[in-house]
SEMAR-548817 format. One record per atom (N, C-alpha, C): x, y, z; atom name; residue number from 1. Coordinates in Angstrom, 1 decimal. Layout:
N
REC        x        y        z   atom    nr
REC        X        Y        Z     CA   NUM
...
This chain:
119
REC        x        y        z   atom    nr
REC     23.5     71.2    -19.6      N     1
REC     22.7     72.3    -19.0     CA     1
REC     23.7     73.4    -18.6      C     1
REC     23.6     74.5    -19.0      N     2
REC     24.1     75.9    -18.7     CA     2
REC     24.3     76.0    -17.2      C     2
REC     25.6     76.6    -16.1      N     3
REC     25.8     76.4    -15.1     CA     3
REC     24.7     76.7    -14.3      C     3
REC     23.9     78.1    -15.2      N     4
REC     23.1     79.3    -14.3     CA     4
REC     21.8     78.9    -14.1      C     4
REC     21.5     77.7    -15.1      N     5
REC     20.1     76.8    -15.1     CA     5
REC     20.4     75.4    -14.1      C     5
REC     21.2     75.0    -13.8      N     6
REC     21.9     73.9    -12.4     CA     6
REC     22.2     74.3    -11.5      C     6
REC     22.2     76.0    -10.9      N     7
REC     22.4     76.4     -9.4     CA     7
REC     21.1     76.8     -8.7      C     7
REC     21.3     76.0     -7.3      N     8
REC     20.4     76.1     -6.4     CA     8
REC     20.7     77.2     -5.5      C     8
REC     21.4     77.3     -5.6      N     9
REC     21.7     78.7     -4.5     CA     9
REC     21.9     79.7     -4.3      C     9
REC     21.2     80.6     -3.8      N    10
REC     21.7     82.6     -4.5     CA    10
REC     22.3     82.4     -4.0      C    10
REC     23.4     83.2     -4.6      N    11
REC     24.9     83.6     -4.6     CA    11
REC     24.9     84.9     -3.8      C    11
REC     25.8     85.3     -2.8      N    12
REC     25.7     86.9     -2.5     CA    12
REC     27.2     87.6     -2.8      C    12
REC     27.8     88.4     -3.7      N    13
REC     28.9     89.0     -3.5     CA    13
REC     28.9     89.1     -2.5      C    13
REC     30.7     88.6     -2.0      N    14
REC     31.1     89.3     -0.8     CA    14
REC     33.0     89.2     -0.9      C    14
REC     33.5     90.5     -1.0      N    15
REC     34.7     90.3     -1.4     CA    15
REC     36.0     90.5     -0.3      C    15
REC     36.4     89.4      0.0      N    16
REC     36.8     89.1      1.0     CA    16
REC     38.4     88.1      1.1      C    16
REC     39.5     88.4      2.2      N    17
REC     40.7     87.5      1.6     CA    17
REC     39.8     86.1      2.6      C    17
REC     40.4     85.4      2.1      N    18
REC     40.2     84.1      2.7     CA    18
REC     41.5     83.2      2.4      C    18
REC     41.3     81.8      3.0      N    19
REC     42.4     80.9      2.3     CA    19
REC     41.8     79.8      2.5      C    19
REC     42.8     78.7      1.0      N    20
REC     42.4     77.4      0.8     CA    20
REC     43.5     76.8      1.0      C    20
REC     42.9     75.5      2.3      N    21
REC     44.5     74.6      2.3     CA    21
REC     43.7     73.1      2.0      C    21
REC     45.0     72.9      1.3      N    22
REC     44.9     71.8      0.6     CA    22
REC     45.8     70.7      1.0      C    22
REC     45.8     69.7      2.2      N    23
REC     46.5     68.8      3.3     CA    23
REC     47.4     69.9      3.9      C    23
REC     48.5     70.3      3.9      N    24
REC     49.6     70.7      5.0     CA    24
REC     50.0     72.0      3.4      C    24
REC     49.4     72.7      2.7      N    25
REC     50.0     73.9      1.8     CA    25
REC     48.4     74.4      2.5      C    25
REC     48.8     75.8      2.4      N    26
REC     47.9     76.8      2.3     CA    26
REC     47.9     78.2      1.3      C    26
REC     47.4     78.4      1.1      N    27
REC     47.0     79.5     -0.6     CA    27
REC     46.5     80.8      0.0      C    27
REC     46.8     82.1     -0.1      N    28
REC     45.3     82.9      0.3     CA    28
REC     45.0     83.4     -1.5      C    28
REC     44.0     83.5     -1.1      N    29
REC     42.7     83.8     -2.4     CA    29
REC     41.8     85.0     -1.6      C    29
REC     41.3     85.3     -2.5      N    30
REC     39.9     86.2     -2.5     CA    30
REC     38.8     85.5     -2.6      C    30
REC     37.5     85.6     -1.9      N    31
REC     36.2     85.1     -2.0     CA    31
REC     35.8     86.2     -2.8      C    31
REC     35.0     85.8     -4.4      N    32
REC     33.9     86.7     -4.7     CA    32
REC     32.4     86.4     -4.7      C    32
REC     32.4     85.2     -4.0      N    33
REC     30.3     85.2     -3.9     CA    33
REC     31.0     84.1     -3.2      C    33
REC     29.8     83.5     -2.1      N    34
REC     29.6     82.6     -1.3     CA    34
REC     27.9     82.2     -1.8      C    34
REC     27.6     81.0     -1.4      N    35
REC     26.6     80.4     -1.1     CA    35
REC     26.2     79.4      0.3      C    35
REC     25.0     78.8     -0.2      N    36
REC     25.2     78.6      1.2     CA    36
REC     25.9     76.5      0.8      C    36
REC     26.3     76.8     -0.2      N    37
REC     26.2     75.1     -1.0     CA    37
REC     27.7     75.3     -1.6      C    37
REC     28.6     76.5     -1.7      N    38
REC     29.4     76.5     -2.5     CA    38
REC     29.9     78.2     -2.4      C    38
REC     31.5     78.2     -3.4      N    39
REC     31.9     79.9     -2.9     CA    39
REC     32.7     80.1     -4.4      C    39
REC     33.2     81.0     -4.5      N    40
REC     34.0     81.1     -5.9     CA    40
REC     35.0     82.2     -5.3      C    40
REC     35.8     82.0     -5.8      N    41
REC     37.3     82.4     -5.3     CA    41
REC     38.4     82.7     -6.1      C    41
REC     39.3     83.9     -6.1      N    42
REC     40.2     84.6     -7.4     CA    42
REC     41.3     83.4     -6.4      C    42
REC     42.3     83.2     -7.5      N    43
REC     43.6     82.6     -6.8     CA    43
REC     44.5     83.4     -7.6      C    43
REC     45.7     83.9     -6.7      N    44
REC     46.7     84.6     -6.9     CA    44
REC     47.9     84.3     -7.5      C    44
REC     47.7     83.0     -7.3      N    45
REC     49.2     81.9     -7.7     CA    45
REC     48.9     81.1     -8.3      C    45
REC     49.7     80.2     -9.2      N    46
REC     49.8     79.2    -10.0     CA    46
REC     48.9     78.0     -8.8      C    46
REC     47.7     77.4     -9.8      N    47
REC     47.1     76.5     -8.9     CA    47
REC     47.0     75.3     -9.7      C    47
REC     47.4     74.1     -9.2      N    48
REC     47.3     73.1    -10.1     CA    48
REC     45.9     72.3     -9.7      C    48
REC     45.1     72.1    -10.4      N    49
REC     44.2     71.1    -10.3     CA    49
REC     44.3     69.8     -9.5      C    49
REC     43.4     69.7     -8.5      N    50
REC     43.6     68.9     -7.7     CA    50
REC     41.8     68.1     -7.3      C    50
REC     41.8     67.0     -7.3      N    51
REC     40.5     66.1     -6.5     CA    51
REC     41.1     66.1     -5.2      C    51
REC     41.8     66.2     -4.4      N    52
REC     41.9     66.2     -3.0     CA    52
REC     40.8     67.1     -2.2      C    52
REC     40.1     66.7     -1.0      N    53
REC     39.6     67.8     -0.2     CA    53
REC     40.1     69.1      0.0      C    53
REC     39.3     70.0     -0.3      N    54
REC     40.2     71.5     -0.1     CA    54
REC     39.2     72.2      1.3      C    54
REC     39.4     73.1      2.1      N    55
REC     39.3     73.4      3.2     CA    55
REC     39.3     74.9      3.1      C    55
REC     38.4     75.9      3.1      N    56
REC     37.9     77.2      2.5     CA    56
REC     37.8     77.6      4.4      C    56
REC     39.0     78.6      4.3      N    57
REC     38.5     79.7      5.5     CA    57
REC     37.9     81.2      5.9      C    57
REC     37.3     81.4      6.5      N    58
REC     37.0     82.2      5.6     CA    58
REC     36.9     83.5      7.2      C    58
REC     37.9     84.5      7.5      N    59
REC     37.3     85.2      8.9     CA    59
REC     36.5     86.0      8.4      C    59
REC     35.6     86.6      9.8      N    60
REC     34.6     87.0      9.6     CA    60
REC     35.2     88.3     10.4      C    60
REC     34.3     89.6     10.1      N    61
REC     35.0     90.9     11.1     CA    61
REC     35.5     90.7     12.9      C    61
REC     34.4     89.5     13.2      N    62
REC     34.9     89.7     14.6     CA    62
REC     36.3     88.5     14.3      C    62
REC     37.2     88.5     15.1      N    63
REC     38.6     88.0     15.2     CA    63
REC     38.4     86.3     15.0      C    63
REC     36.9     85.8     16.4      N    64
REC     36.5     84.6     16.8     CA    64
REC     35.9     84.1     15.9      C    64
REC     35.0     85.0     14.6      N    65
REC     34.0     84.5     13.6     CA    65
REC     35.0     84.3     12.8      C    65
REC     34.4     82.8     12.2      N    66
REC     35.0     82.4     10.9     CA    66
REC     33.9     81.4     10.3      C    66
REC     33.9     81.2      8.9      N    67
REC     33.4     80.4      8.3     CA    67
REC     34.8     79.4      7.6      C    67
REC     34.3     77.6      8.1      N    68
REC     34.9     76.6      7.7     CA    68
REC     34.3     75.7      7.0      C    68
REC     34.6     75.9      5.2      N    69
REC     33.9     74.5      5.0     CA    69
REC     35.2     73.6      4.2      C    69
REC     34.3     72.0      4.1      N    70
REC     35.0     71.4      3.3     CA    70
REC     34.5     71.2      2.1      C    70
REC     35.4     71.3      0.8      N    71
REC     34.7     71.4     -0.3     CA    71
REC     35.6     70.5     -1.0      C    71
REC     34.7     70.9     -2.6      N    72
REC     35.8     70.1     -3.4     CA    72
REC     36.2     71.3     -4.6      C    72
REC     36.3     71.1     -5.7      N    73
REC     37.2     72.1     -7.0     CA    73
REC     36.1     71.7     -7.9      C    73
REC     35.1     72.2     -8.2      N    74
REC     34.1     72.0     -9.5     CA    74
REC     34.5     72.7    -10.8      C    74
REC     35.2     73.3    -10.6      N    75
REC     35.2     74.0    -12.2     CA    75
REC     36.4     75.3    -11.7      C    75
REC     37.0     75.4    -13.2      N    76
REC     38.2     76.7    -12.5     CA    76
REC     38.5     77.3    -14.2      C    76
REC     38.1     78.2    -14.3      N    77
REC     38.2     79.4    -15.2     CA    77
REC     39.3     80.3    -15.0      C    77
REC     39.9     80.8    -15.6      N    78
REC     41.7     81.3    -15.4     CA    78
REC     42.1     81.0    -13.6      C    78
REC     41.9     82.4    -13.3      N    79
REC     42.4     82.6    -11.9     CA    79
REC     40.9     82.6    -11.0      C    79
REC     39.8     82.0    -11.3      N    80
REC     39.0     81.7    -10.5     CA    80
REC     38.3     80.0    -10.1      C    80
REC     38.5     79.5     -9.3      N    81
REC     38.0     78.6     -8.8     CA    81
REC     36.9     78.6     -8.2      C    81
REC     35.6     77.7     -8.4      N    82
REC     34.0     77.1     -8.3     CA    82
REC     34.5     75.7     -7.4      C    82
REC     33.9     76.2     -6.0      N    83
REC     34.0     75.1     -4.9     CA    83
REC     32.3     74.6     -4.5      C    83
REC     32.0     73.8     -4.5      N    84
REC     31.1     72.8     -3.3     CA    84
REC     31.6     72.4     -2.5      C    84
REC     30.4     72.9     -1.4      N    85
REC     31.1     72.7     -0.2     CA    85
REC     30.2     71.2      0.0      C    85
REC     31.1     70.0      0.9      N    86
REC     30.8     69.1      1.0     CA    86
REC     30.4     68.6      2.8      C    86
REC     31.1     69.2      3.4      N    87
REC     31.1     69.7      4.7     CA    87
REC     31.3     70.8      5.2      C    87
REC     30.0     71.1      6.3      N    88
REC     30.6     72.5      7.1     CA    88
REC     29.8     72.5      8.3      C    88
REC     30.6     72.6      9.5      N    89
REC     30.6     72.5     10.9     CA    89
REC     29.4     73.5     11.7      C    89
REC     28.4     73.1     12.5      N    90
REC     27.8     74.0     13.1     CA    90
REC     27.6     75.2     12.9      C    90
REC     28.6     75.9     13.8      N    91
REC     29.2     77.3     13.9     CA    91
REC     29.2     78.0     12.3      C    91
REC     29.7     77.5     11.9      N    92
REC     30.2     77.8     10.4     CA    92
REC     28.8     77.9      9.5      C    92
REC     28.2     77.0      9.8      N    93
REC     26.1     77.6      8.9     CA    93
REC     25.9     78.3      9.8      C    93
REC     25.7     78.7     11.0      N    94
REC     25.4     79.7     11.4     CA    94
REC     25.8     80.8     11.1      C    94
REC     27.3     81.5     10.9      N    95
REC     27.4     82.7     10.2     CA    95
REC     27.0     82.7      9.1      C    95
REC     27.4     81.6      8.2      N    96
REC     27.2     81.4      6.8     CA    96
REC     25.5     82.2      6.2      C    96
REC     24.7     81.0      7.3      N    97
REC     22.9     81.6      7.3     CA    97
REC     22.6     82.6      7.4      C    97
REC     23.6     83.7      8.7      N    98
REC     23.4     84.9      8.7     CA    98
REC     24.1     85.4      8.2      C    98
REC     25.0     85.2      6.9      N    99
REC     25.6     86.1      5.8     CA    99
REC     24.4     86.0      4.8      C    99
REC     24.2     85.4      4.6      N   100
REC     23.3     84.9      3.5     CA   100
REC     22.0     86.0      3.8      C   100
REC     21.7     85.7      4.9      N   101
REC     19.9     86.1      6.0     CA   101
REC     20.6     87.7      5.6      C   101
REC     21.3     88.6      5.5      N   102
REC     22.1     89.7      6.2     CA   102
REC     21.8     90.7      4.4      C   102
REC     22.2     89.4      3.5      N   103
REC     22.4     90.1      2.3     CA   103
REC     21.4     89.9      1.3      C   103
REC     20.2     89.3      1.2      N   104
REC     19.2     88.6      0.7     CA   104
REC     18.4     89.8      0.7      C   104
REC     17.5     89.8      0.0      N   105
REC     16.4     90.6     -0.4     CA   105
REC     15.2     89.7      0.0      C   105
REC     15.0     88.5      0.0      N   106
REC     14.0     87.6      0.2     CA   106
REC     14.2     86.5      1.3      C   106
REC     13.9     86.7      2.6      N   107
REC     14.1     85.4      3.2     CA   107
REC     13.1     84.4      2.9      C   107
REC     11.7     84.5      2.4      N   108
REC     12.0     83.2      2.0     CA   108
REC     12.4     82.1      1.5      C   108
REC     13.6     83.0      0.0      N   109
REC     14.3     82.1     -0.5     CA   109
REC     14.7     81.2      0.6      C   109
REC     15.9     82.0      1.6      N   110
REC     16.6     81.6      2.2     CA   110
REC     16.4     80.5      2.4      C   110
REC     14.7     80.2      3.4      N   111
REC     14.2     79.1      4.3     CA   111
REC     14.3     78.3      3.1      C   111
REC     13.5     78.4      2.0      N   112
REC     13.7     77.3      1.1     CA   112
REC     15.2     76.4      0.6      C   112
REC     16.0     77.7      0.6      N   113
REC     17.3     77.0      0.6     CA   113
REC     18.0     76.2      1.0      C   113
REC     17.6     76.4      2.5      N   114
REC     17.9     75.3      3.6     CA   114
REC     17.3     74.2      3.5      C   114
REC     15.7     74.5      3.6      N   115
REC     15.2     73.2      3.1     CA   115
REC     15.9     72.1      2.1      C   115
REC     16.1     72.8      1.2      N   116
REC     17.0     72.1      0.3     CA   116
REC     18.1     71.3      0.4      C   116
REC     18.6     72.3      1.2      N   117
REC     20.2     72.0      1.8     CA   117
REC     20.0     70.6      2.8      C   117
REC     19.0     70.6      3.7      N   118
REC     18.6     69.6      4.4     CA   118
REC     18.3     68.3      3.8      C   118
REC     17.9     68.7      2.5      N   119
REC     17.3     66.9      2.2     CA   119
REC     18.4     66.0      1.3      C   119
C-alpha cells in the first residue's frame, strides 16, 4: 500500500532547525512537516541507519517551549528521514496539539486524530 493511502495523520509544514540524538551523538536537522504520530526531517550529514531510539527536539519560539518525542527511523530517502514517534511527554502533546490546532483548517480532524492516537 502506497505511503499516502497508510497515513493517519495530517501532516502540517513547518520548517524548522531541530535536532536528533541518537544515545550520547546529537545531529541538527531541519523539520519539514510534523504530525501529531510522526515528523520528517532534512539531515545535513552523513546518516547511517540505525534501529536504536532516536529523540527528536524540537524548540518552540518561546526559549521554555519545546517539543520532545521518542521515535524510531521508518523510512529515509536521500537526505530526508520519516520518524514515528513512539513516545512523547505531556508538555510536548500539548504544544504539539496546539501546533497542529494552530495550523489545520479543520478541527475536527484534529479531535478525531487524537481519538485515534488514544486507542
Amino acid at each position: 500500500m502506497p505511503e499516502h493511502e497508510r497515513r493517519q495523520f495530517h501532516r502540517i509544514l513547518f520548517d524548522i532547525p531541530a535536532t536528533l540524538n541518537v544515545e550520547d551523538h546529537t545531529t541538527e536537522v531541519r523539520l519539514i512537516d510534523i504530525s501529531l504520530k510522526g515528523a520528517l526531517v532534512q539531515i545535513e550529514t552523513d546518516w547511517q541507519p540505525t534501529t536504536k531510539p532516536l529523540e527528536l527536539q524540537i524548540r518552540l519560539d518561546d526559549e521554555e517551549a519545546q517539543i520532545k518525542m521518542q521515535c524510531h527511523a521508518v523510512h529515509q530517502e536521500a537526505q530526508r528521514l520519516g520518524l514515528q514517534c513512539i513516545e512523547i511527554d505531556l508538555d510536548s502533546i500539548t504544544h504539539l496539539r496546539r501546533l497542529v490546532e494552530l495550523n489545520s483548517t479543520d478541527p475536527a480532524l484534529l479531535e478525531r486524530e487524537l481519538e485515534d492516537l488514544l486507542r
